[in-house]
Structure formats: structure tokens, C-alpha cells
C-alpha angles and dihedrals in degrees: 000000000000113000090213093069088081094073097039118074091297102242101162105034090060089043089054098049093043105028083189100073118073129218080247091059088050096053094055093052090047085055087048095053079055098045092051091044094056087053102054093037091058094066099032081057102053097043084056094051087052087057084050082236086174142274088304101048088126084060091049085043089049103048084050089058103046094045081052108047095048098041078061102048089048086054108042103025138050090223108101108198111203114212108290100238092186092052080063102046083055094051081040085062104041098054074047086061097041092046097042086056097049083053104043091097099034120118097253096175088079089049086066104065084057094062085098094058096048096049086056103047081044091053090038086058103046077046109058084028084063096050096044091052086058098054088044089046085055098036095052095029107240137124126291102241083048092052094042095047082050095049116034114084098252107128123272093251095049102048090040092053089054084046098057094041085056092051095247137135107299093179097056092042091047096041096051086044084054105047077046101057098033085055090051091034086050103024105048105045092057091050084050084057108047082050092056106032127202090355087076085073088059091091139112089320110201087233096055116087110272087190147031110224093196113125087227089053103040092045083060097045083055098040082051093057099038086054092042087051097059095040097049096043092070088040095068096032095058084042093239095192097258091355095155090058101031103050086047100061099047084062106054086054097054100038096095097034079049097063102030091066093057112100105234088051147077152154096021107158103168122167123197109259124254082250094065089054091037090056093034087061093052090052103062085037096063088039092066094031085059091058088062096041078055109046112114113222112291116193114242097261092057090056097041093054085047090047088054096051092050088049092053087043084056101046084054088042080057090042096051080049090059103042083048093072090043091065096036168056093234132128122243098247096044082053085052094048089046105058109030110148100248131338098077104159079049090052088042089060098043088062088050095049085051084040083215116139097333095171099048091050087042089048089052104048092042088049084054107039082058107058093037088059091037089054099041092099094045090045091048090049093049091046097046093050079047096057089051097047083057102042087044092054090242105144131006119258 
């Protein structure tokens, strides 16, 4: 069997172990866990929004229901449910939708001249990444692939799923990408914030119409995900490295230029609803909030090591930053927002709360997101020679 099933909805763990219940059966009480978490991240949400938490209050609203909702399940009922990667893929492609279209009217000619430096901050973090895996593999005593999965800023479903493939320890490798992820999601935005003041509050207020209940606008809402469903679909099928995000937001971008140029049309300038981003937000937040829900009982050492490598991930996240404004223009808090170490759809929405350099945030992360995902093979083959060389004695380490 496929070891990445492990890190999927575990279909056919739970099927083997109770050969009563169907994949059918599973589905509907993975709808279910959804279902829950939507309803307890609405409120939380809103109740967030009210204390003017910030521009991603739903994401905040959406990691404490999923932490919620599984830890319950894992208490009160047999039934374990395993983080739901699709329910993420669907919240990837929404903030897609809601970015493209904040970007569909930027100057993207000066963002070009800007490819270099991101392909150098992006080398500079797998980089250090790579060498920060290595201290953590020798400080916790495991293996280097496991180390480097746990360490380098490639998402917590991705590098669990290669784990898993490569028969390692998904936990450990989940459980350091999520601390990871949860200090970015949770640390940078309030910094954002201290930086910009009361501006952060001008954000998705609860009062303001998430949707436009309109038949011309709603039959577009639905033409645009209907359109964002087939072309993303391939996307991740053919694993288009960040496909989700990236198709997306193309089309976002070129949903307006797109039916302009039909004949029988013009003057369509539609713009996703609040609600899209608003969704979009809880999703990735339940996403990450389900890793923790998740997470088996690790002994103290094991999350302070972790603790340690995510410390020194966020310190070269700081010093990109730094060498950011050396090479640019840049303001202190877009270099921030660039090169944040993971969540990248989460540091992406932050700029466009703030509604500061969105494209050059969005430009970075999607650079990145690219040649992390590119490299992945490459990385995996280095680290698993790596790994032999160690357990034959050749070379000392």
C-alpha cells in the first residue's frame, strides 16, 4: 500500500481495521468534520473580527477549529480523522481567486526586474533550510531526509506526504511543519501590524456584504468557479508545482480581460466576493488547526528540538529580511512579508489586507513556492544518498 495514504483522509487504514464501514461511510464523516469545523469557525470568526484581531482573523478562527474538532473526535469517539489535504487545495485556490484579482490591474513589467532577487532570497532560504535540518537531524538524533522534510519551508501536507512515501517519520516531520507554519501564520502578522498601525482594522468587516446577492453577479461567481474548478483539477493532478494557488490566480487575473474579449460582451468588471476570501481563510486555517488536533504525544525533548529548528527557520526568515532591504527598494515590512519562512498563501493575505505591495509579496512566495516544489526530487535524492552514506560509516559527520 501506498505509504502516502497515511497523511491523506485515511481511507484505507480505518477500512482495514473495520471492514464494516465503506469508503462511502468515510467520506460522509469526513464531510461531517468539515462540516463541524465551518460551524465553530464562523463564530469564532466573527468574535475575532469584533476584537479587531487583524485582516486574517477567519485563519486564526479556522486553526482553533480544527485543533478543536479533532482533538474531540480523538477523545469521544473511536473514529480518528486524519487533515483533510483537499479542504486545503480548495482554500489554496480561493486566496488564488481573491489575489489574482487584486492584482488583475497592478503594473507587473517593474515586478520583473525583481525575478533575480527573489531567486536569491529563495536560494538563500533552502539554503540555510538545508543547513538547519542538518544541525536539528544531529541534535534529535534522527535521520537526515527526516530532518530536512521537518525543516525546509515546504508546506506540512507536502513534506508529510514524501515522508510518508519514504517510509519516515510523518509525525515528526508534520509536527515541526506545523509549529512552523502556526509561528509564521500567528508571529508575522502582528508584527505587520505593530509596523502599520490602525489601518490594519480596515479589513473584511462582519457588517460589510459578503455577497452580492444580484443574479448577474452570482451567475459569474458561479461561471468563475466553475472555470477555476476545471483548470485547477488538472493542475493538481498533473502536480503543477503550486498549481492550486498558481492557476487560480491566473485566473483571477484573466477573468475580466477573458470575457471582455468575447464578442457578445463588454464591460464586465466582476470582482470575487468577501465571502470567497473569507472561506478561503477558514480553510487553510482548518487545514493547519487539523495537524494539531492530529499530532500523537511527543515527549518534551522531541518538542523542544523542534521548537529550536523553527527558532533558527524564523531568525533566517529575519536575516532574508534584512538582506531584502540591502538589495532593494523595498520597505521593511514588504521585505518581511516576502520572505517569511512558510504560509505563504497566509503572508500573501496579509499584504492584501494591508493592501501594501501585493504583487510584490504575491511575486516572491509564488517564486518560491516554485523552486521549492521543482527541487523537491533533486533535494530527496541528495538527502537519501545522504542518509546511506551515514548508516554505511562512509564519511564522518
Amino acid at each position: 500500500m501506498n505509504q502516502s495514504l497515511s497523511v491523506a483522509p485515511n481511507l484505507e487504514e480505518h477500512t482495514h481495521k473495520n471492514p464494516a464501514v465503506t469508503k462511502q461511510q468515510l467520506f460522509v464523516k469526513q464531510s461531517i468534520v468539515l462540516l463541524l469545523e465551518i460551524l465553530l469557525a464562523l463564530p469564532v470568526g466573527i468574535g475575532l473580527a469584533k476584537f479587531h484581531i487583524g485582516g486574517i482573523a477567519w485563519i486564526f478562527a479556522g486553526i482553533a477549529a480544527g485543533t478543536v474538532v479533532l482533538q474531540g473526535y480523538r477523545i469521544f469517539y473511536e473514529y480518528s480523522p486524519k487533515p483533510n489535504r483537499t479542504a486545503r487545495k480548495v482554500g489554496m485556490a480561493l486566496v488564488g481567486l481573491t489575489v489574482g484579482a487584486s492584482n488583475a490591474h497592478a503594473n507587473l513589467g517593474n515586478i520583473g526586474s525583481g525575478i533575480p532577487i527573489f531567486i536569491f532570497l529563495t536560494l538563500f532560504l533552502l539554503l540555510s533550510g538545508s543547513c538547519i535540518g542538518y544541525i536539528y537531524s544531529r541534535l534529535s538524533k534522527t535521520n537526515i531526509l527526516t530532518a530536512m522534510l521537518a525543516t525546509v519551508p515546504g508546506g506540512v501536507g507536502i513534506m508529510a506526504a514524501i515522508a510518508a512515501d519514504y517510509n519516515k517519520d510523518v509525525s515528526l516531520v508534520a509536527l515541526v511543519q506545523a509549529i512552523r507554519v502556526t509561528s509564521v501564520v500567528f508571529l508575522f502578522p502582528f508584527i505587520a501590524r505593530t509596523l502599520v498601525g490602525n489601518s490594519w482594522m480596515q479589513t473584511l468587516p462582519v457588517k460589510s456584504a459578503l455577497l452580492n446577492f444580484d443574479p448577474s453577479q452570482l451567475g459569474l461567481l458561479l461561471l468563475l468557479l466553475v472555470i477555476t474548478a476545471l483548470v485547477v483539477y488538472p493542475a493538481i493532478f498533473f502536480k503543477i508545482p503550486a498549481g492550486d494557488f498558481f492557476s487560480a490566480l491566473l485566473i483571477g487575473i484573466g477573468f475580466n480581460p477573458l470575457l471582455n474579449s468575447l464578442p457578445f460582451v463588454s464591460d464586465i468588471s466582476f470582482s470575487p466576493p468577501p465571502l470567497v476570501n473569507l472561506f478561503g481563510q477558514m480553510l487553510l486555517g482548518i487545514t493547519i488547526g487539523e495537524y494539531w488536533g492530529d499530532k500523537p504525544n511527543f515527549t518534551k525533548r522531541t518538542v523542544g528540538y523542534a521548537l529550536i529548528s523553527v527558532t533558527m527557520t524564523l531568525a533566517t526568515g529575519a536575516i532574508a529580511a534584512i538582506l531584502a532591504m540591502q538589495l532593494t527598494s523595498w520597505d521593511w515590512l514588504t521585505c518581511l512579508l516576502v520572505t517569511a519562512p512558510g504560509g505563504s498563501a497566509e503572508m500573501i493575505l496579509v499584504s492584501l489586507a494591508l493592501n501594501h505591495n501585493v504583487e510584490i509579496v504575491t511575486t516572491g512566495h509564488l517564486v518560491r513556492l516554485i523552486a521549492i516544489n521543482s527541487s523537491l526530487p533533486l533535494w530527496v535524492y541528495l538527502f537519501r544518498s545522504l542518509d546511506k552514506q551515514l548508516d554505511s560509516g562512509i564519511g564522518d559527520w
